[in-house]
N, C-alpha and C positions, 0 to 999 in steps of 0.2 A: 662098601656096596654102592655108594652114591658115585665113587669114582668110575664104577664099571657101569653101572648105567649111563653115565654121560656118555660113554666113549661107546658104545651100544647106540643110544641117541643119535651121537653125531655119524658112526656109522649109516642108519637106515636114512636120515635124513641127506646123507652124500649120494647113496643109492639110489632115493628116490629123484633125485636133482638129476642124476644120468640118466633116468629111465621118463621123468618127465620135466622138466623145466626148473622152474619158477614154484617153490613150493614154502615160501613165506608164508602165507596166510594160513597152513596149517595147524592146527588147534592141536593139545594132548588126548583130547577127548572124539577128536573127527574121527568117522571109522572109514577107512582109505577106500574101500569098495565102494558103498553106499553112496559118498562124495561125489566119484568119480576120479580120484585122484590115479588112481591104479585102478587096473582091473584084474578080474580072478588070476589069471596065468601071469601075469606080471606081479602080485604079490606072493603067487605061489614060486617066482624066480627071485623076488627077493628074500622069501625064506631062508631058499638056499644059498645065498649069499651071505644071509646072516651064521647061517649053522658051520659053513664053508671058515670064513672069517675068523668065528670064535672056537671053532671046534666043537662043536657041541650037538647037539641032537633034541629036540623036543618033541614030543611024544602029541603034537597037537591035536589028537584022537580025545583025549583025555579033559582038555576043554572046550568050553563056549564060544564058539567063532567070536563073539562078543567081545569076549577077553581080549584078542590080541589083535583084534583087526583095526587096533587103534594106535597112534603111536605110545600113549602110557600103556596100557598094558602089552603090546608087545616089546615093549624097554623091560618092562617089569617082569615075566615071562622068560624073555633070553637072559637079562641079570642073575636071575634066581637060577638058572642052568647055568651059566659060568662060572657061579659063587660055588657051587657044590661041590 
């Protein structure tokens, strides 16, 4: 499970480096909207890039914006749908 979340990891954090720059400074715990890092329509494109990528689907109705708008818990989130 550790392996696929890295590669989850390094995926969203390549995405975000295309869509915005320079994103060193990112924390596990930053929530990408709130920051400013991304905004709504641009994380809702990287979604799809993640779902696109992995193959998979999340059902994001079903949680807490909370949960995923972070990089841990959207590693944690698309991991657990790839695992299954």
């Amino acid at each position: 499970m550790e392996d696929i979340k890295q590669k989850v990891k390094d995926f969203i954090l390549s995405e975000l480096r295309k869509r915005v720059g320079d994103i060193e400074n990112i924390n596990m715990e930053e929530n990408f909207i709130e920051s400013g890092v991304i905004d709504s329509f641009g994380f809702l494109e990287l979604l799809m890039s993640i779902e696109q990528e992995f193959n998979i689907h999340i059902n994001f109705a079903e949680l807490d914006p909370s949960e995923f708008t972070t990089l841990e818990g959207l590693v944690f989130h698309c991991g657990k749908a790839i695992a299954l």
